[in-house]
N, C-alpha and C positions, 0 to 999 in steps of 0.2 A: 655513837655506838648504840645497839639495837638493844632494848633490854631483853630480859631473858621468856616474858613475858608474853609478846608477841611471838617469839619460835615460834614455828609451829611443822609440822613432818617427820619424818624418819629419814636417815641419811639412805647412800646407797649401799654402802655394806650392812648396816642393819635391815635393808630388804632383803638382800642379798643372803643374808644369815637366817633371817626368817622363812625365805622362799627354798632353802635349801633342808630346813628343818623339818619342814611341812613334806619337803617330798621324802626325805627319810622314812616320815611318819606313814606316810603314804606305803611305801615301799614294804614295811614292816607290814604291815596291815595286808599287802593284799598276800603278804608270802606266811603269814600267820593262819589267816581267817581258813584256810582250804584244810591246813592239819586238823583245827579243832572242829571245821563241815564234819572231816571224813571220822572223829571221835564221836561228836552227835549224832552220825550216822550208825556206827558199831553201837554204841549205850542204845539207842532204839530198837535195833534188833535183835539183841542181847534181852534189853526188858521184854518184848513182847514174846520171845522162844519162852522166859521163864514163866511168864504169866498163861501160856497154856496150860492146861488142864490135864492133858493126855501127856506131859513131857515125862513125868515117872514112868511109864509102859514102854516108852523107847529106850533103843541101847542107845552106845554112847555114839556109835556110828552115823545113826539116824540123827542123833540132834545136833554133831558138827555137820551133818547134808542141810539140814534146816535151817541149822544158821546160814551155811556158805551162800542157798536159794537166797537166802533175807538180805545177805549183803551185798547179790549178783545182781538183785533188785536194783537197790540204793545206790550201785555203782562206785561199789566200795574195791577198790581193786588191788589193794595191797594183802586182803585176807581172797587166796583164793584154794582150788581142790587140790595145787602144786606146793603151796606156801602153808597150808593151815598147820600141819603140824608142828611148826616152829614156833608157832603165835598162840594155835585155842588147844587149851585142858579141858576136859568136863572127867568131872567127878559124881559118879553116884554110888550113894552108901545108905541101905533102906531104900527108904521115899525120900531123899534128901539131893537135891542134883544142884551142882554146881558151877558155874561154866567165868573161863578166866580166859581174857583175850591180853595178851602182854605184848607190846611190840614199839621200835621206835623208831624217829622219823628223822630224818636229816634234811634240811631242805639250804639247797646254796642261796647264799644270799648277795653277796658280791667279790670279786676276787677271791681269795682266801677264806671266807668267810662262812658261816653255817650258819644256822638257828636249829638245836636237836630240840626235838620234845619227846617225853620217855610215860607210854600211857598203858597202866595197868588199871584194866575192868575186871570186878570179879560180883558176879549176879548169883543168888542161890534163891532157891525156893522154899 
């Protein structure tokens, strides 16, 4: 008999369990990574509308146009001139402006299956 010493490898269902884990891992990843793109995308153009200067002297009109321009950019396609209402508030009171993008994402994953992600930004000056 062989002692336990010399083994050496992985069987073929332990490949098999492995190579099957990795592509889950896989799978997960590339159906994750686009939702949180298309968040780094909104928090970008969200921070830089607030960090103008001039965003106090606009209505509210012009700075959801501003934003939609910043998103139309970045190719953000879920906030657009048909959809914004559901999604972006801006709020001004004084000099005080505030802008809240809320919205959520369902994305199939396999058979029956989903992954939601549920993302509320909310930026003020």
């Amino acid at each position: 008999m062989k002692s336990l010493r010399k083994q050496r490898g992985m069987t073929a269902s332990g490949l098999m369990f492995g190579l099957v884990l990795a592509a889950l891992v896989v799978l997960l990843g590339l159906k994750v990574f686009p939702m949180y793109m298309e968040s780094f995308k909104i928090d970008t153009a969200m921070e830089s509308l607030i960090a103008d200067s001039k965003i106090v002297d606009r209505s509210k009109r012009e700075i959801i146009f501003s934003l939609l321009k910043r998103l139309d950019i970045d190719d953000v396609r879920r906030i657009n001139e048909q959809t914004y209402k559901e999604f972006v508030k801006v709020s001004k009171v004084k000099r005080k402006v505030s802008i809240q993008v809320k919205y959520r994402v369902e994305v199939p994953l396999f058979s029956n299956l989903s992954l939601v992600g549920d993302f509320d930004k909310l930026v003020e000056n």
